[in-house]
C-alpha atoms as a printed R data frame, in Angstrom:
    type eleno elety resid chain resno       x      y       z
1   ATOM     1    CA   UNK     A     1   0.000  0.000   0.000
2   ATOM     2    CA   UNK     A     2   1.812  3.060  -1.319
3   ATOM     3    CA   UNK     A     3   0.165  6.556  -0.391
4   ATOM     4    CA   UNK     A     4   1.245  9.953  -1.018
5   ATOM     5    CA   UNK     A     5   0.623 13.245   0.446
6   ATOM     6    CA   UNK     A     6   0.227 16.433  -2.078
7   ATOM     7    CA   UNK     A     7  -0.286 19.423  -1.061
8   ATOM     8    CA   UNK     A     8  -2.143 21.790  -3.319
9   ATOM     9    CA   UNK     A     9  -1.281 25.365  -3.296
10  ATOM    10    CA   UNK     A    10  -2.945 27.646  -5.176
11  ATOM    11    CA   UNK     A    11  -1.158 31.759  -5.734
12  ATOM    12    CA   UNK     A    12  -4.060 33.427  -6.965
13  ATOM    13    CA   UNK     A    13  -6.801 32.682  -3.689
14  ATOM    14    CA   UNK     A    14  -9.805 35.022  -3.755
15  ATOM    15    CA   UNK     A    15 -10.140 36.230  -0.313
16  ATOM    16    CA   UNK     A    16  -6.185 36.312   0.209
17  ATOM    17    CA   UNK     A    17  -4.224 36.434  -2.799
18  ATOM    18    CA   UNK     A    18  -0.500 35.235  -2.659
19  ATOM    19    CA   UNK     A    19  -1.648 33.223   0.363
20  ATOM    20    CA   UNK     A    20   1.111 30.112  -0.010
21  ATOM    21    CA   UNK     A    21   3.756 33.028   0.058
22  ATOM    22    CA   UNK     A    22   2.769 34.668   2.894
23  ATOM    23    CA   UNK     A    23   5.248 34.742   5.871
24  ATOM    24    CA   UNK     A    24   4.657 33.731   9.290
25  ATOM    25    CA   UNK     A    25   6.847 34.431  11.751
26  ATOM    26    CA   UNK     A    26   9.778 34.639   8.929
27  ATOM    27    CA   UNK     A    27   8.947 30.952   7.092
28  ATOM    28    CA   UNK     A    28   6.350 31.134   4.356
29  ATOM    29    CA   UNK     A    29   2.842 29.546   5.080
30  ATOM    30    CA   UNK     A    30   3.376 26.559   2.280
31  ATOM    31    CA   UNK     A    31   6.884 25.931   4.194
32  ATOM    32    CA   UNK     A    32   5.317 25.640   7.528
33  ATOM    33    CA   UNK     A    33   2.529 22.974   6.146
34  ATOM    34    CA   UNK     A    34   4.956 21.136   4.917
35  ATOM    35    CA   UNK     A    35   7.054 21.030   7.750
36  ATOM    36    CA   UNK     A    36   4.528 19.558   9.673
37  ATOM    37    CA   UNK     A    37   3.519 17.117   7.184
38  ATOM    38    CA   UNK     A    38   7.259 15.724   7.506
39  ATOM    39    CA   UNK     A    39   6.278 14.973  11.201
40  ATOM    40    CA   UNK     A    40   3.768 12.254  10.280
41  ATOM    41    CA   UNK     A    41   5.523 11.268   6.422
42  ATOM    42    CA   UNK     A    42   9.056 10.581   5.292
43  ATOM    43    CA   UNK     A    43   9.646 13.825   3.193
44  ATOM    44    CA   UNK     A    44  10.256 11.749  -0.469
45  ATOM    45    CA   UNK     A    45   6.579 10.924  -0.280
46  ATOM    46    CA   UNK     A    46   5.308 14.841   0.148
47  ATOM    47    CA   UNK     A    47   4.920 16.912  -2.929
48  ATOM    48    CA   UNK     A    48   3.184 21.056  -3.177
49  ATOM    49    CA   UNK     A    49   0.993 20.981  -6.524
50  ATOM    50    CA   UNK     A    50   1.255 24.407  -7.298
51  ATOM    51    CA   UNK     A    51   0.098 26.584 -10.590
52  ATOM    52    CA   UNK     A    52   2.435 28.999  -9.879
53  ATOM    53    CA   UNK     A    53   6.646 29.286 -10.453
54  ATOM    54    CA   UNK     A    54   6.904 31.725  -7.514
55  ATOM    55    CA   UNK     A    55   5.598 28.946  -5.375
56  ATOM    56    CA   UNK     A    56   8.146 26.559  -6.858
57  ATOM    57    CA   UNK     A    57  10.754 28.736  -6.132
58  ATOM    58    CA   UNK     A    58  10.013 28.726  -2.796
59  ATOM    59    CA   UNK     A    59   9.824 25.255  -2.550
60  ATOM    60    CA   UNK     A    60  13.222 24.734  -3.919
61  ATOM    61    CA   UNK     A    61  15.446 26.602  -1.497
62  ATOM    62    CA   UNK     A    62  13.778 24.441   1.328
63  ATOM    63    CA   UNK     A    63  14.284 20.957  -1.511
64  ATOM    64    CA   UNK     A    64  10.404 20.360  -1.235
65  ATOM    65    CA   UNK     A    65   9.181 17.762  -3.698
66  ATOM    66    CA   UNK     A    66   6.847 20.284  -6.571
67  ATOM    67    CA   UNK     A    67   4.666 19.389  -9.360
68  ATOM    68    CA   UNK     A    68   3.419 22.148 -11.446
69  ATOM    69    CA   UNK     A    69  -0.175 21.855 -12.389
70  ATOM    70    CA   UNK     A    70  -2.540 23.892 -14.529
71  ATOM    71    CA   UNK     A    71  -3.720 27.093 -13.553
72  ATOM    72    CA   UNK     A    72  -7.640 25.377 -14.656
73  ATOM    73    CA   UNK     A    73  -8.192 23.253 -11.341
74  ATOM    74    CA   UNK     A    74 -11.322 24.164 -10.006
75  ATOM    75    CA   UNK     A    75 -10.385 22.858  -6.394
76  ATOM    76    CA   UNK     A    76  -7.599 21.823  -4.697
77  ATOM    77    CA   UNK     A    77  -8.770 18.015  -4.756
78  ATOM    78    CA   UNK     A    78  -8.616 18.488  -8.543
79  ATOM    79    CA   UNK     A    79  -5.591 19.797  -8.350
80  ATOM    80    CA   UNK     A    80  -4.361 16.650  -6.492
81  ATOM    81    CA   UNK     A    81  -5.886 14.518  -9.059
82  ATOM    82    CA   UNK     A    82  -4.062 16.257 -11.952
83  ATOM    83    CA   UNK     A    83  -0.593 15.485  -9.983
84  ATOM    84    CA   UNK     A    84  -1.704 11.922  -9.403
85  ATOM    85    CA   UNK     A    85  -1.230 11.129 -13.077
86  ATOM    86    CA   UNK     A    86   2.520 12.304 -12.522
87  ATOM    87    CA   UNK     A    87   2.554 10.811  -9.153
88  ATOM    88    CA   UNK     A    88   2.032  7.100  -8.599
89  ATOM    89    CA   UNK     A    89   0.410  5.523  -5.275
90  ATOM    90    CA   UNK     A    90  -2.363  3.743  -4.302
91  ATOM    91    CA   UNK     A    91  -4.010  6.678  -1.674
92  ATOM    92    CA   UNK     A    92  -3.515 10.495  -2.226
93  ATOM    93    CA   UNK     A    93  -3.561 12.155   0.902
94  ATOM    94    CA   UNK     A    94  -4.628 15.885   0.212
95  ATOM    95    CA   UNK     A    95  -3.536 18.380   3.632
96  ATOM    96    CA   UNK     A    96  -4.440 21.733   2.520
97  ATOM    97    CA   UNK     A    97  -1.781 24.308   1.682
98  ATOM    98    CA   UNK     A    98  -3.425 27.165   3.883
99  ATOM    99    CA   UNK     A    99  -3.101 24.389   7.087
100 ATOM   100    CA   UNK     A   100   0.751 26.055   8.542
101 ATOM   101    CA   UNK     A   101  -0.121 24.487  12.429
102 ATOM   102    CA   UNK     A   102  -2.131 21.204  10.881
103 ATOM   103    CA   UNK     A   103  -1.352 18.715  13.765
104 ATOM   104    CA   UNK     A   104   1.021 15.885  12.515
105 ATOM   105    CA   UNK     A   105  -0.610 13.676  15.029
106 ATOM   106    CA   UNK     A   106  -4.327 13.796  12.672
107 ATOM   107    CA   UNK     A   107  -2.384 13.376   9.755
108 ATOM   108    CA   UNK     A   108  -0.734  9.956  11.392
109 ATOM   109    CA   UNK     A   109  -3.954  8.905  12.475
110 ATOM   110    CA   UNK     A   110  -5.501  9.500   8.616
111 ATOM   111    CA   UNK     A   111  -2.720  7.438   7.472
112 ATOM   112    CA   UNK     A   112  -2.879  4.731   9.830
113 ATOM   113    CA   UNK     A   113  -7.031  4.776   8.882
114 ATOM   114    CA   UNK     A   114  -6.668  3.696   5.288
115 ATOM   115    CA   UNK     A   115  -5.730  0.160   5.766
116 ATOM   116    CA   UNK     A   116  -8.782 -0.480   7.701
117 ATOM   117    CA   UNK     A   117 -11.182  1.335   4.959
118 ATOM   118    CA   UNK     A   118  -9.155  0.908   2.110
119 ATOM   119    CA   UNK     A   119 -11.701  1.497  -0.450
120 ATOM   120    CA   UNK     A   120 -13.341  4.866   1.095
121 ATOM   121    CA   UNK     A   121 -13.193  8.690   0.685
122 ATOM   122    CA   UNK     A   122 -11.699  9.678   4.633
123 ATOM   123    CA   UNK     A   123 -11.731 13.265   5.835
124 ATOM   124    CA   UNK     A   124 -10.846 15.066   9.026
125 ATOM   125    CA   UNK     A   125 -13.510 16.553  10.871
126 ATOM   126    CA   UNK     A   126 -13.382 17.958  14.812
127 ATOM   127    CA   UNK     A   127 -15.844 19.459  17.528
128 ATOM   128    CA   UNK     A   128 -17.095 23.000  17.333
129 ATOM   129    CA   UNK     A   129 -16.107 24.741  20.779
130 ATOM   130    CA   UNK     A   130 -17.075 28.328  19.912
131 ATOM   131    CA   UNK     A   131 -20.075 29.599  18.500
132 ATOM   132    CA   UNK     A   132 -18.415 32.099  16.287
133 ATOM   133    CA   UNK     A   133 -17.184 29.396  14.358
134 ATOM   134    CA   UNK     A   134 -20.286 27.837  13.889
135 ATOM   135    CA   UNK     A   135 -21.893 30.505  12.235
136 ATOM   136    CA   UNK     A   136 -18.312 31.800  10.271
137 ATOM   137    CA   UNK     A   137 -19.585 31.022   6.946
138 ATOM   138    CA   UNK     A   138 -15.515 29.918   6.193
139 ATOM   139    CA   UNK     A   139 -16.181 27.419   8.428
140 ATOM   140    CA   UNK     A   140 -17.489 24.235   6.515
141 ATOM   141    CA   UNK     A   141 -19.973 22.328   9.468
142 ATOM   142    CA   UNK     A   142 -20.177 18.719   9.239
143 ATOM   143    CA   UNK     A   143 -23.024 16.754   9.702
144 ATOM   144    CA   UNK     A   144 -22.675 12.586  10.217
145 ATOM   145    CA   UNK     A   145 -24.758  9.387  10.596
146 ATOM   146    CA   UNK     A   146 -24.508  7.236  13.236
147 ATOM   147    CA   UNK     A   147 -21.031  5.209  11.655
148 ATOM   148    CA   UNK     A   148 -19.224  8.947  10.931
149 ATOM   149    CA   UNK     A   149 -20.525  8.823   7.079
150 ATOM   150    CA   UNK     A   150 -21.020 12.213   5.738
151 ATOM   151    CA   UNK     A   151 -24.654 13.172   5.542
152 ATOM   152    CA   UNK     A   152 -23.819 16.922   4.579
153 ATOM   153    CA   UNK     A   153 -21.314 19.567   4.581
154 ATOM   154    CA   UNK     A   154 -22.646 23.236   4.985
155 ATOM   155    CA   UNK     A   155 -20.928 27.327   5.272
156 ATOM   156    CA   UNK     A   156 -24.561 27.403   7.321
157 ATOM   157    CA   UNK     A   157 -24.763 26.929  10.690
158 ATOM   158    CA   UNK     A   158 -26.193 23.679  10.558
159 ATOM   159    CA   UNK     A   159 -27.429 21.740  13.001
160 ATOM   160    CA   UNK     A   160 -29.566 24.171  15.025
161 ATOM   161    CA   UNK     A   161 -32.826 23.559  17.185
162 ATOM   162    CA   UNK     A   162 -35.918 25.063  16.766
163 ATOM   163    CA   UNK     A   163 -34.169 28.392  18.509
164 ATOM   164    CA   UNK     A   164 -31.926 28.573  16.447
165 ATOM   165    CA   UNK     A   165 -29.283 27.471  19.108
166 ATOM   166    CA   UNK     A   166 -26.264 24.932  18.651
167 ATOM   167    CA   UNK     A   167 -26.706 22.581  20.934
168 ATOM   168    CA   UNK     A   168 -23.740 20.022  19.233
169 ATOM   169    CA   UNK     A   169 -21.780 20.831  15.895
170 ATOM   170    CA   UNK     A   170 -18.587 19.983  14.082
171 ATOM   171    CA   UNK     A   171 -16.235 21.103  11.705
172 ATOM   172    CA   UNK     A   172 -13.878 20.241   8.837
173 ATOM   173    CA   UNK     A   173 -10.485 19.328   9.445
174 ATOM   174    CA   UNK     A   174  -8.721 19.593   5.872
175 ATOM   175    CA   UNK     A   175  -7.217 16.466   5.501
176 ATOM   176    CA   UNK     A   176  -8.400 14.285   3.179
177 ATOM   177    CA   UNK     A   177  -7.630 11.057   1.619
178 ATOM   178    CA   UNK     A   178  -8.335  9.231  -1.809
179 ATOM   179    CA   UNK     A   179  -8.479  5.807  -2.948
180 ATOM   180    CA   UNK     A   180  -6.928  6.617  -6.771
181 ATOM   181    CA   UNK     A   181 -10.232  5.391  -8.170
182 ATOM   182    CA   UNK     A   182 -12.417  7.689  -6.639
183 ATOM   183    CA   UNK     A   183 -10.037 10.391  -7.277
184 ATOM   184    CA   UNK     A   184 -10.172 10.040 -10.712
185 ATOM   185    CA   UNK     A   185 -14.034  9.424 -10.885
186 ATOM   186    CA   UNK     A   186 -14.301 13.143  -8.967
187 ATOM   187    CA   UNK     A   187 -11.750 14.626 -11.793
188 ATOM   188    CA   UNK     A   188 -13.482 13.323 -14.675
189 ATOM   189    CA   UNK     A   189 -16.665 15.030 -14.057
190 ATOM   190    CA   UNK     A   190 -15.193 17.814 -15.081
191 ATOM   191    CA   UNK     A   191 -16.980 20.593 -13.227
192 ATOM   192    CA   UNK     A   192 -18.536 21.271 -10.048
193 ATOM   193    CA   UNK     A   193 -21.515 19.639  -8.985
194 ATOM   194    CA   UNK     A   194 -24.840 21.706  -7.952
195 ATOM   195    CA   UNK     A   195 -24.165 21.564  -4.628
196 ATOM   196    CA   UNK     A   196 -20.909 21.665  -4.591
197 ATOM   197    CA   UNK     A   197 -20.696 25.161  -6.633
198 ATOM   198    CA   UNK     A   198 -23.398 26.461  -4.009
199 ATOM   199    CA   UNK     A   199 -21.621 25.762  -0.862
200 ATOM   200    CA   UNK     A   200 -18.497 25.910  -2.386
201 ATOM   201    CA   UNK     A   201 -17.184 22.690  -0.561
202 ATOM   202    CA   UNK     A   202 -15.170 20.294  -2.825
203 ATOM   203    CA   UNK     A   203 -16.414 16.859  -0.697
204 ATOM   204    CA   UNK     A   204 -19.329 17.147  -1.468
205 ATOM   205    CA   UNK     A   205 -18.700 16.451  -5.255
206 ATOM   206    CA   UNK     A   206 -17.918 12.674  -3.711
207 ATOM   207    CA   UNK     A   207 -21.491 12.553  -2.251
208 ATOM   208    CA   UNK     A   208 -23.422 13.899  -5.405
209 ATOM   209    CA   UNK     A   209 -21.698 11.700  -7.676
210 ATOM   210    CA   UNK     A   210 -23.009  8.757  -5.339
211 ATOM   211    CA   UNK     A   211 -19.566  7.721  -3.015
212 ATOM   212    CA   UNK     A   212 -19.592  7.853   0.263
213 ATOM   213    CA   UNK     A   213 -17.807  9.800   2.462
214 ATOM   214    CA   UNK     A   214 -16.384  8.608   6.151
215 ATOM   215    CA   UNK     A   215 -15.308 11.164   8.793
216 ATOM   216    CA   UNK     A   216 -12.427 10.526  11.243
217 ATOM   217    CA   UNK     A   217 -12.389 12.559  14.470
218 ATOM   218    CA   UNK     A   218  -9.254 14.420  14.808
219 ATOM   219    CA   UNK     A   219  -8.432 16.985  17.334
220 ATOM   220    CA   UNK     A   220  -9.250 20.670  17.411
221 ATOM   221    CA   UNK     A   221  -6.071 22.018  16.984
222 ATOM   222    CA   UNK     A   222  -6.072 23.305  13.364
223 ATOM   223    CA   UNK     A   223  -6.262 26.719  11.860
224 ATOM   224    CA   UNK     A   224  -7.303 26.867   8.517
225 ATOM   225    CA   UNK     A   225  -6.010 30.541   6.857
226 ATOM   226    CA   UNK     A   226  -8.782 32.285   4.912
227 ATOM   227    CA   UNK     A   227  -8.093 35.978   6.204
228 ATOM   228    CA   UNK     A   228  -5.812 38.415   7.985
229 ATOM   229    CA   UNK     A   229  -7.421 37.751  11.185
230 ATOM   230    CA   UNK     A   230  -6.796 33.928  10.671
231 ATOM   231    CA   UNK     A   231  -2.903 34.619  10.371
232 ATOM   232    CA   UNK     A   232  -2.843 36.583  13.447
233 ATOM   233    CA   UNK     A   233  -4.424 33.624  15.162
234 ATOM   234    CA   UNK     A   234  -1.938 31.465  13.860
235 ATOM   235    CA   UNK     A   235   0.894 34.055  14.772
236 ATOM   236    CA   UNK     A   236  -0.596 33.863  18.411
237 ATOM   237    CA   UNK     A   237  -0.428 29.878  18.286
238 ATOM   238    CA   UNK     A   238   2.918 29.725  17.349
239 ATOM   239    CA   UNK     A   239   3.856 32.308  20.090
């Protein structure tokens, strides 16, 4: 069982362009995911899929494995697919580029989950502790059945009583892995699927073109970059 982890990186990121590049405390944020990705994976099986030579250039003064992909991929899982045809494993493990304090230990545990469901989709999801981030619309809530299959992935504040109080809610954790089958069935679609382009969540493509989708608790620990105010959090965790 070979796996792979790929990082995509994308420059050109619509609520915080240059994102990959951006430094934190002195190390750029695509640097800093990958250095704790090296904590759970020997470093010849990590690679940054990037669309950008700036990125690459980066990537080479710390000797980081890159493939350059097209500037066309509608999501970073695409993005992962189109290196998997240059890249070859059974399992493509996908930790986001924008993921600098991702916790090595929830990587491990994703890695060590894929010989006992060897033939699934497996993402990352966690417990909502503040209810600011369940109604931060950057925040993708998760919603499982009773075996941790996804049900549904929302921006909404979902679930909510009749109140409109969260009583229990999760998030994502973005770590994801792929059988290469199901990989390539999500690529060849070719565009985003309805719900998908609404919520603008790239699992759910998995669960409208009929796989399923299981969740593995990780910790709370993560903090995904999507503004300003997300890097000073980050700054703050590192310090």
């Amino acid at each position: 069982m070979k796996y792979v982890i790929i990082i995509p990186a994308r420059y050109n990121s619509k609520r915080l362009p240059g994102k990959p590049l951006m430094m934190i405390k002195k190390v750029p944020m695509i640097v800093r995911t990958y250095f704790q990705c090296t904590k759970a994976c020997p470093s010849n099986q990590i690679y940054v899929a990037t669309d950008d030579k700036r990125i690459i250039n980066i990537c080479n003064k710390y000797e980081i494995n890159t493939i350059l992909t097209s500037k066309k991929c509608l999501t970073g899982t695409d993005r992962v697919a189109e290196a998997s045809k240059k890249i070859v494993a059974d399992y493509y493990i996908n930790v986001q580029g924008d993921e600098p304090v991702i916790n090595a230990k929830d990587i491990k545990k994703l890695i060590d989950s894929l010989s006992k469901y060897p033939d699934e989709v497996l993402n990352g999801y966690t417990k909502i502790i503040y209810d600011l981030q369940h109604t931060d619309k950057n925040v993708p809530k998760v919603t499982l059945d009773l075996n941790n299959m996804l049900l549904y992935m929302s921006r909404a504040p979902i679930p909510i009583d009749k109140s409109g109080k969260m009583k229990s809610a999760h998030r994502q954790v973005c770590i994801y892995s792929y059988p290469k089958k199901l990989l390539n069935k999500f690529y060849v679609h070719g565009k985003k699927t309805p719900l998908e382009k609404i919520e603008d969540i790239e699992i759910l493509r998995f669960l409208e073109l009929g796989m399923s989708v299981r969740m593995i608790p990780m910790s709370n620990k993560s903090i995904p970059v999507d503004n300003y105010r997300d890097l000073k959090k980050v700054s703050k965790a590192l310090s």
